[in-house]
N, CA, C and O of each residue as an XYZ file, in Angstrom:
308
protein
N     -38.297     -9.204      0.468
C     -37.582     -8.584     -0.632
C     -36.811     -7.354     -0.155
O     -35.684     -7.149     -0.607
N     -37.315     -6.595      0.662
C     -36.878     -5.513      1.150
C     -35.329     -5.862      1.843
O     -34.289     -5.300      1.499
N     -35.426     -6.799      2.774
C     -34.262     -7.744      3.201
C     -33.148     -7.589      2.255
O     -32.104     -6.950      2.123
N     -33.871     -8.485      1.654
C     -32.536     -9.023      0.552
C     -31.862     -7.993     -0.147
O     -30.739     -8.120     -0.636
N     -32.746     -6.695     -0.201
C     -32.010     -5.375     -0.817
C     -31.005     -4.562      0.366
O     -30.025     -3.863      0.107
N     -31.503     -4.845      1.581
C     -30.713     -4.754      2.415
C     -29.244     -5.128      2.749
O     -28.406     -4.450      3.342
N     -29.163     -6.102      2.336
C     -28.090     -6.770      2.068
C     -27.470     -6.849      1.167
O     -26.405     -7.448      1.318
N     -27.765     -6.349     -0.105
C     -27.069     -6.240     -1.153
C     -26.466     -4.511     -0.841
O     -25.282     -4.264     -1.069
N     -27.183     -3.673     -0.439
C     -26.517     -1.962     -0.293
C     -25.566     -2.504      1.019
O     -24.391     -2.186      1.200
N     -26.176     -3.180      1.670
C     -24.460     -3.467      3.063
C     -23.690     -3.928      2.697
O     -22.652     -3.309      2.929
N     -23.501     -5.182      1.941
C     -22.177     -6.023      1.518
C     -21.931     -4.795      0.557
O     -20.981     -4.410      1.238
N     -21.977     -4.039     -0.255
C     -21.850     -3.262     -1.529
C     -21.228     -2.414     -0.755
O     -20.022     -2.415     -0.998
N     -21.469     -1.843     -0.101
C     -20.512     -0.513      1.134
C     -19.694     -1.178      1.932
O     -18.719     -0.629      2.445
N     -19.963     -2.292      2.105
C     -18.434     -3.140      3.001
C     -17.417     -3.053      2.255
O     -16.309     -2.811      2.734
N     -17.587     -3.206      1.150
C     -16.674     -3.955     -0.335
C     -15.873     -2.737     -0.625
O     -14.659     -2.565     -0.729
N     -16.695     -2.097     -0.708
C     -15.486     -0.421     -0.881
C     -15.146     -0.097      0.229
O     -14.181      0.663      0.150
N     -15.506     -0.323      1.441
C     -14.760      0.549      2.382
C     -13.541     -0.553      2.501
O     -12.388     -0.122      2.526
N     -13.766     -1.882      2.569
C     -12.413     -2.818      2.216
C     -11.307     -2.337      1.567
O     -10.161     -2.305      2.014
N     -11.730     -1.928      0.393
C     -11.109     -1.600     -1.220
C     -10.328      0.161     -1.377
O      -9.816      0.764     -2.320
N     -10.640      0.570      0.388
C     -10.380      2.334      0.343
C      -9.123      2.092      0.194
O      -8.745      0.922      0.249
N      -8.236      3.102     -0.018
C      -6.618      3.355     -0.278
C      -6.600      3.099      1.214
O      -7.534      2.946      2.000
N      -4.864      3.092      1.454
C      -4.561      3.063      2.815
C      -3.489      4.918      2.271
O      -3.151      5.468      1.223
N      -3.382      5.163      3.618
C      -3.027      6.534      3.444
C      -1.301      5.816      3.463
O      -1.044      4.680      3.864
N      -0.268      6.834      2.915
C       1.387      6.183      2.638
C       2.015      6.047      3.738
O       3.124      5.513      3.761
N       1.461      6.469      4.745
C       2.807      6.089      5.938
C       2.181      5.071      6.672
O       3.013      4.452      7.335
N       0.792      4.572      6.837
C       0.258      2.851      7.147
C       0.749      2.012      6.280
O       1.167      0.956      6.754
N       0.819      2.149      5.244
C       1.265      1.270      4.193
C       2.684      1.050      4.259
O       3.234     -0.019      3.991
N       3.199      2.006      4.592
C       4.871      2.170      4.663
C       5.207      1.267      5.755
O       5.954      0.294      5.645
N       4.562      1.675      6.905
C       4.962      0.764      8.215
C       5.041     -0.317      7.983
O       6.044     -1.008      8.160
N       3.279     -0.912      7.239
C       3.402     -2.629      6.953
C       4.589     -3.249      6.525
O       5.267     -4.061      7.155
N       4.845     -2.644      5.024
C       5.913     -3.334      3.890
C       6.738     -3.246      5.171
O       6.717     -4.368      5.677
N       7.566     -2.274      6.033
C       8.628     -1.888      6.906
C       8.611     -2.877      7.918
O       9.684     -2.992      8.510
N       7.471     -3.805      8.372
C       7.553     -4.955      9.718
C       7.828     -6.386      8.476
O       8.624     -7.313      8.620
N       6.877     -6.147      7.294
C       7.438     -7.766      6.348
C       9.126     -7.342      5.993
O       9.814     -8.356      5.877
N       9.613     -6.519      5.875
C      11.134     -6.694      5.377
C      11.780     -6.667      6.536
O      12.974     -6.894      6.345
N      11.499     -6.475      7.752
C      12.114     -6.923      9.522
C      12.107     -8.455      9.438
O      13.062     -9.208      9.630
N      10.966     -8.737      9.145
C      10.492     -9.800      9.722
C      11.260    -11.087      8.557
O      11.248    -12.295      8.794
N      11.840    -10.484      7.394
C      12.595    -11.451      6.674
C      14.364    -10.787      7.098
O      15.282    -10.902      6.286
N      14.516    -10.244      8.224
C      15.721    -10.183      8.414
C      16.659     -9.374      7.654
O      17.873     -9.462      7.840
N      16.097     -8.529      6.740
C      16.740     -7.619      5.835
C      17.038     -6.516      6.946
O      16.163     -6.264      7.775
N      18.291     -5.842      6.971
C      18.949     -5.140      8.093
C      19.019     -3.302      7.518
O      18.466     -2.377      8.112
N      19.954     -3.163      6.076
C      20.095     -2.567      5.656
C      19.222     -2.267      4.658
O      19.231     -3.164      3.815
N      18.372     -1.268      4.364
C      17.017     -0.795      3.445
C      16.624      0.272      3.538
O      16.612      0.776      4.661
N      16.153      1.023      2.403
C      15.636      2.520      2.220
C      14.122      2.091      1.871
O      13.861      1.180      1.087
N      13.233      2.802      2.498
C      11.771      2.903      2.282
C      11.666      4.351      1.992
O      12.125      5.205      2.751
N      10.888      4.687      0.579
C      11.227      6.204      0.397
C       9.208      6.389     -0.418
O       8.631      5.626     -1.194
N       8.829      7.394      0.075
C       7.662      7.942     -0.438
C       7.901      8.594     -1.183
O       8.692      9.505     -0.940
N       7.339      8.448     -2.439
C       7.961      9.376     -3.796
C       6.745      9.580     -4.088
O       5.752      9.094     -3.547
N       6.849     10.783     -5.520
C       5.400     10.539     -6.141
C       5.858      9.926     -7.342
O       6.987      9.442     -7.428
N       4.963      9.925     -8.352
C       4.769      9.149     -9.773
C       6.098      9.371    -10.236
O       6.907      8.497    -10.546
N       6.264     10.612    -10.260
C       7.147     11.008    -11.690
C       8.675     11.393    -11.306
O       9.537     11.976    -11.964
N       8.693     10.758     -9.767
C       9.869     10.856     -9.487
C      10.304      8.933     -9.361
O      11.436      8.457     -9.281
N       9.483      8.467     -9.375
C       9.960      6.669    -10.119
C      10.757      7.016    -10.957
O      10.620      8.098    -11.529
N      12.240      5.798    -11.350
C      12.949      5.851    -11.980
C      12.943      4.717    -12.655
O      13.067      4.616    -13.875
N      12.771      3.678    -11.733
C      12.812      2.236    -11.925
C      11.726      1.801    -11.139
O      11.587      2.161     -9.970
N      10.933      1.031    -11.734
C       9.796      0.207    -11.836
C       9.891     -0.841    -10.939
O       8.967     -1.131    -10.179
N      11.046     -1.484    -10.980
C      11.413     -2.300    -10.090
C      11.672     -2.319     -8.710
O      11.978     -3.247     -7.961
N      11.457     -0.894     -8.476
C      12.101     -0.722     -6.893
C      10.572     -0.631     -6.412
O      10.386     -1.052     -5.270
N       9.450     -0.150     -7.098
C       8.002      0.159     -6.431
C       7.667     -1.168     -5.754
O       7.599     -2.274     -6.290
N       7.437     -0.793     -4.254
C       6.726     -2.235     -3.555
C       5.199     -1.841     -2.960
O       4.729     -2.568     -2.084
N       4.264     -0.432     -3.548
C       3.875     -0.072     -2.531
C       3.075      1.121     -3.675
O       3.813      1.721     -4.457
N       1.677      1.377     -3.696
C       1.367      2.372     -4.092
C       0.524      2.816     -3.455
O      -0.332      2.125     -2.903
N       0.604      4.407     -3.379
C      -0.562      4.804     -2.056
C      -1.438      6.369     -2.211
O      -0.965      7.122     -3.062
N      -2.376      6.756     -1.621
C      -3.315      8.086     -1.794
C      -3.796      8.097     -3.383
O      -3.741      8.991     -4.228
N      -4.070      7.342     -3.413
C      -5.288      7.004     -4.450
C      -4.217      6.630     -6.020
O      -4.561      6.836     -7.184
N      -2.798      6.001     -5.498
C      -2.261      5.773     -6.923
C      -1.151      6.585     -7.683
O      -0.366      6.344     -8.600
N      -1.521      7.917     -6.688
C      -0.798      9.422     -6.756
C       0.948      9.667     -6.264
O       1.823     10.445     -6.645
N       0.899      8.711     -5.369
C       2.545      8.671     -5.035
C       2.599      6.270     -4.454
O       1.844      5.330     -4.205
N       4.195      6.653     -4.592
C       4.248      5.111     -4.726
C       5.464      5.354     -3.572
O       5.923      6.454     -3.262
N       5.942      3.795     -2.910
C       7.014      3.295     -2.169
C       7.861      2.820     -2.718
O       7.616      2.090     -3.678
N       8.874      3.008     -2.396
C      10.659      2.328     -2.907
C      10.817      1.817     -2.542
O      10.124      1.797     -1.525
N      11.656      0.839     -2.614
C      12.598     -0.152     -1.820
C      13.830     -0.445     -2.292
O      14.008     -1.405     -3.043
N      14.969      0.490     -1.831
C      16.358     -0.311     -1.901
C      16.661     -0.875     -0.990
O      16.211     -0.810      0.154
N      17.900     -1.827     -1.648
C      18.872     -2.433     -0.205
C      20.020     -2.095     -0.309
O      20.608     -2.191     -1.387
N      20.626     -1.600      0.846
C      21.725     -0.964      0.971
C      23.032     -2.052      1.178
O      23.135     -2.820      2.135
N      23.779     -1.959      0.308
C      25.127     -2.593      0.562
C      25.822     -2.613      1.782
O      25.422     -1.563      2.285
N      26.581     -3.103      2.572
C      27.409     -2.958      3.578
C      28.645     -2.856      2.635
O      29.771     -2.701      3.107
């Protein structure tokens, strides 16, 4: 029995440390190698916080606990 409680407090602390925020400029990099990697040339990646969102639509990315978010435009040629 002791076991099995063992294993329930380890998987239970795996699960959140899974589930931690990523800090904004790891997160930034990622989204920044998937939009390379689809060949998009021209693009703004911008760390904002909340209340500087304008449009909802541009957020690809939220980060430090929810507190500031990522942009994404694409820049015209």
């Amino acid at each position: 029995m002791k076991r099995f409680a063992l294993v329930v407090i380890g998987c239970t602390f795996a699960t959140t440390t899974l589930a931690a925020p990523k800090p904004c400029e790891e997160l930034k990099a990622e989204i920044e190698a998937k939009i390379q990697a689809q060949g998009v040339s021209s693009y703004t990646l911008e760390i904002v916080t909340n209340d500087e969102v304008h449009d909802q639509n541009m957020v690809v990315g939220s980060c430090d606990n929810g507190t500031r978010k990522i942009i994404y435009q694409k820049n015209d040629r």
